[in-house]
Backbone as CSV, one residue per row, in Angstrom:
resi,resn,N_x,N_y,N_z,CA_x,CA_y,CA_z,C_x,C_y,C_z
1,UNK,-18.166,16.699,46.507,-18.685,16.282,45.239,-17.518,15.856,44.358
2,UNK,-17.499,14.789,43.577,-16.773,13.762,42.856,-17.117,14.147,41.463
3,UNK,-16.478,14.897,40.344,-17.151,14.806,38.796,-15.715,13.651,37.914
4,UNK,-16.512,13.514,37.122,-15.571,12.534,36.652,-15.310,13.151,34.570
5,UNK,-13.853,13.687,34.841,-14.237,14.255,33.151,-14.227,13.036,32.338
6,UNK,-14.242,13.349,31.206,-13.896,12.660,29.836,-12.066,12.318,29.662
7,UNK,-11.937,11.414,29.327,-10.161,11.780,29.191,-9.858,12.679,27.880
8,UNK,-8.630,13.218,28.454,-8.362,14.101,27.990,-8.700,15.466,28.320
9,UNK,-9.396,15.701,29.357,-10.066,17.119,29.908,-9.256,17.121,31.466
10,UNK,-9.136,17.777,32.093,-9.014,18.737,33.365,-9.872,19.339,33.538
11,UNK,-9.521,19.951,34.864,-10.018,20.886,35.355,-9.008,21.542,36.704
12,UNK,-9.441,22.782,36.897,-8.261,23.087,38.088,-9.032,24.804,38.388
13,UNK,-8.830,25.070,39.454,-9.235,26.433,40.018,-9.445,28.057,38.549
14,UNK,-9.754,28.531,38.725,-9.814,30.219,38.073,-8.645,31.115,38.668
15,UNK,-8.030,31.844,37.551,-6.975,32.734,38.010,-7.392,33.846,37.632
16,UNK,-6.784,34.418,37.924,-6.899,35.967,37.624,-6.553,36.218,35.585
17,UNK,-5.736,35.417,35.647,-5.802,35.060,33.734,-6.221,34.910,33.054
18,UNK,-7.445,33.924,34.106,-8.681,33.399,33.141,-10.081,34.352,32.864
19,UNK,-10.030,36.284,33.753,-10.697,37.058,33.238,-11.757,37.158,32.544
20,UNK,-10.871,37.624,31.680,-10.992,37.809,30.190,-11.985,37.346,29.333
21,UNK,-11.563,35.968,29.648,-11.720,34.899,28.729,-13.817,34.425,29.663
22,UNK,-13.047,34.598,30.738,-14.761,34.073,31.566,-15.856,35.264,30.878
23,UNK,-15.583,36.874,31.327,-16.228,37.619,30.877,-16.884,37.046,29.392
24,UNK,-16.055,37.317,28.412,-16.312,36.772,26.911,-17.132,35.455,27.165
25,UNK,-17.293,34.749,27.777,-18.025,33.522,27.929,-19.378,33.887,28.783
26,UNK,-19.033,34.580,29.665,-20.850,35.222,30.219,-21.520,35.889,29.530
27,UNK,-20.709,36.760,28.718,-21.445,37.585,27.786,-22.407,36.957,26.376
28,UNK,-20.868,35.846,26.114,-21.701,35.097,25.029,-23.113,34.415,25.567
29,UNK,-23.007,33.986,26.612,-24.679,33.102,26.930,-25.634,34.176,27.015
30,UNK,-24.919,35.539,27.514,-26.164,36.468,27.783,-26.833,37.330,26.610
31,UNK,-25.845,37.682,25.712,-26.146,37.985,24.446,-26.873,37.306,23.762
32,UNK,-27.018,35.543,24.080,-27.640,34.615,23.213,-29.148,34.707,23.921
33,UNK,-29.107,34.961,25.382,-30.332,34.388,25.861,-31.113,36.053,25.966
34,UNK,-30.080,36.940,25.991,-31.547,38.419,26.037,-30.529,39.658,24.943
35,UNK,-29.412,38.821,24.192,-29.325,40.265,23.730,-28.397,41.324,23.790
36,UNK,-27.642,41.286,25.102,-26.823,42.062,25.373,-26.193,41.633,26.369
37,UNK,-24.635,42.371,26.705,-23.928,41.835,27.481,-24.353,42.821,28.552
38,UNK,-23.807,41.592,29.740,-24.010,42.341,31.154,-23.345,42.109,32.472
39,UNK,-22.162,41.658,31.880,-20.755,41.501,32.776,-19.489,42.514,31.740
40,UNK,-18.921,43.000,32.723,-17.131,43.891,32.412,-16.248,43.020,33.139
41,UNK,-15.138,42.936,32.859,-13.976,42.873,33.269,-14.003,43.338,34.736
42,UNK,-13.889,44.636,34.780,-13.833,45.731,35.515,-14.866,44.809,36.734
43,UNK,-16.015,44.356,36.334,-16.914,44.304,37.440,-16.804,42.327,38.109
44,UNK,-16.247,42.043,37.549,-15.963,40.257,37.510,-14.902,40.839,38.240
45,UNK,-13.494,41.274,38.218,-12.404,41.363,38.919,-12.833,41.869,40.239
46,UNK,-13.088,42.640,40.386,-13.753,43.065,41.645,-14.239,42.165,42.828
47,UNK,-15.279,41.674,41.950,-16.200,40.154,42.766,-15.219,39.342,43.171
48,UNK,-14.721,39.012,41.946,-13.124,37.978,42.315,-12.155,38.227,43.103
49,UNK,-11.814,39.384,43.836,-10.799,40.045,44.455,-11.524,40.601,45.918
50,UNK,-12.416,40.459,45.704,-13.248,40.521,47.061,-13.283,39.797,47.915
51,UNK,-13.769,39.944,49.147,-13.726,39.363,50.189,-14.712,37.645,50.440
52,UNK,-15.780,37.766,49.392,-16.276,37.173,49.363,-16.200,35.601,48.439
53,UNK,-15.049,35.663,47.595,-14.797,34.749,46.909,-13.462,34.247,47.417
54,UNK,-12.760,33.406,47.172,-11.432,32.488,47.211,-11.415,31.970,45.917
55,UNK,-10.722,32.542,45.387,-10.589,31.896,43.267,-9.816,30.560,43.735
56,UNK,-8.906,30.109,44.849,-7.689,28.978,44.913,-8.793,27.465,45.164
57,UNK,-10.208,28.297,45.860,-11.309,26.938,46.562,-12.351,27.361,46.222
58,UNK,-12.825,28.294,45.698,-14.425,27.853,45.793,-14.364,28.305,43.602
């Protein structure tokens, strides 16, 4: 799949840096759409560090 940004935008893989910042961003949609948050840190790192993800490709 081919996306084509806007200039001036990127894009490039998730690090382990970008955490934080993702959590605070799931939470915000979920807080908006029921209310409360329902992702941690704690539980996103995990997923991410697991066997089942590759943060470098998928």
């Amino acid at each position: 799949m081919t996306i084509s940004l806007p200039n001036g935008f990127t894009a490039r893989p998730a690090t382990l840096d970008d955490l934080a910042a993702t959590v605070d961003l799931m939470n915000a949609v979920t807080q908006h759409d029921g209310g409360k948050n329902d992702t941690t840190v704690d539980y996103l790192q995990r997923y991410w560090r697991g066997d089942d993800l590759k943060l470098a490709t998928d």
